[in-house]
C-alpha positions in Angstrom: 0.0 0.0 0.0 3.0 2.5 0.9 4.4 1.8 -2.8 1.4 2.5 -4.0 1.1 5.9 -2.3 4.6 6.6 -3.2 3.7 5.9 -7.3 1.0 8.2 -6.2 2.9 11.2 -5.0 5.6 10.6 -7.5 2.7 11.0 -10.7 1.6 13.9 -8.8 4.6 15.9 -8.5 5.4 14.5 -12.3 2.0 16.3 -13.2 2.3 19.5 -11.0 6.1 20.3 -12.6 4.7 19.5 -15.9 1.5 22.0 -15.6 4.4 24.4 -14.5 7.2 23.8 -17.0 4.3 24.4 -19.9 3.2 27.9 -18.6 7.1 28.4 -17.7 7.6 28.5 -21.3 4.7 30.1 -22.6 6.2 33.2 -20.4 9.5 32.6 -22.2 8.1 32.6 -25.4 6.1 35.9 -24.6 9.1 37.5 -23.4 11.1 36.4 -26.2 8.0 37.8 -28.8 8.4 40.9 -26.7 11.4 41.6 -27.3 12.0 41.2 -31.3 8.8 43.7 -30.9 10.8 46.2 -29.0 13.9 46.1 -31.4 11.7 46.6 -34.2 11.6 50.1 -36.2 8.9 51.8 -34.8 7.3 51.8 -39.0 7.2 48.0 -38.6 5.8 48.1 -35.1 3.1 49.5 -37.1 2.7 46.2 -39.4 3.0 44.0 -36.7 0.1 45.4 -34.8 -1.8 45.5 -37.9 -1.0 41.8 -38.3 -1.8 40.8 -35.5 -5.7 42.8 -36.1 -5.6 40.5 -38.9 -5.1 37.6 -37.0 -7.3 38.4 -34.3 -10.2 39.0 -36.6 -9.1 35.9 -38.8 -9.2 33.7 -35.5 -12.8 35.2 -34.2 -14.4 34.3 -38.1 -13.0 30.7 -37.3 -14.6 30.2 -34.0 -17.9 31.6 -35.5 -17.5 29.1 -38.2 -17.0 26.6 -35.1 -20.3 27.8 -33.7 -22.8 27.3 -36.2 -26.0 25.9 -35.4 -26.1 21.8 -35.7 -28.5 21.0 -37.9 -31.8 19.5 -35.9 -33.6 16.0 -36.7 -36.5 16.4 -39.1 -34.9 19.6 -40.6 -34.6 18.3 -43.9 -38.2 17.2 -44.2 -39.6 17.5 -47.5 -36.8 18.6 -49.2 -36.0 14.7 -50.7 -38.6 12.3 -52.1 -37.5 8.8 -52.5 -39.5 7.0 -55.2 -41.8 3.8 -54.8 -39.5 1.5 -56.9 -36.4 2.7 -55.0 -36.1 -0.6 -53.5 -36.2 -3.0 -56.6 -33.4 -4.2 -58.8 -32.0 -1.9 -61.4 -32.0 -3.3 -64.8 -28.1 -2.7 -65.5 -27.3 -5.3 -62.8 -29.4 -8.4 -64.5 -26.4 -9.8 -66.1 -24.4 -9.8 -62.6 -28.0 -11.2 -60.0 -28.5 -14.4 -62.5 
């Protein structure tokens, strides 16, 4: 039972670093992104922040595209008619069913 707690404890602090190596580098990367911005002319810091309006407005009509509406049961109703002889052989297959 004590090895068991141990495995335990050890997975936990596995997961706990892990959660806080991942965020650890997402700060790096932001500080790293920060500062190629600050070295930039300040006419290009210009194009980046438009850039990035692109990008925020490209990633908003994605998510809206995400979001439609699934389509409900019954929706469809009377847009297809199947006809009475849907369910019989086809002619062009007679050489192939004898």
């Amino acid at each position: 039972m004590e090895a068991v707690n141990r495995i335990l404890s050890i997975q936990f602090l596995l997961n706990y670093f892990s959660l806080i190596l991942s965020k650890l580098l997402k700060v790096m990367d932001n500080i790293l992104l920060y500062n190629k911005l600050i070295n930039l002319p300040e006419n290009m810091k210009s194009e980046v922040s438009d850039f990035i309006d692109f990008l925020l407005s490209k990633a908003q009509k994605s998510n809206q595209e995400l979001e439609k509406p699934k389509a409900k049961f019954g929706s469809a109703k009377g847009m297809f008619t199947i006809k009475d002889d849907f369910d019989q052989p086809l002619d062009d297959f007679n050489e192939y069913m004898n």
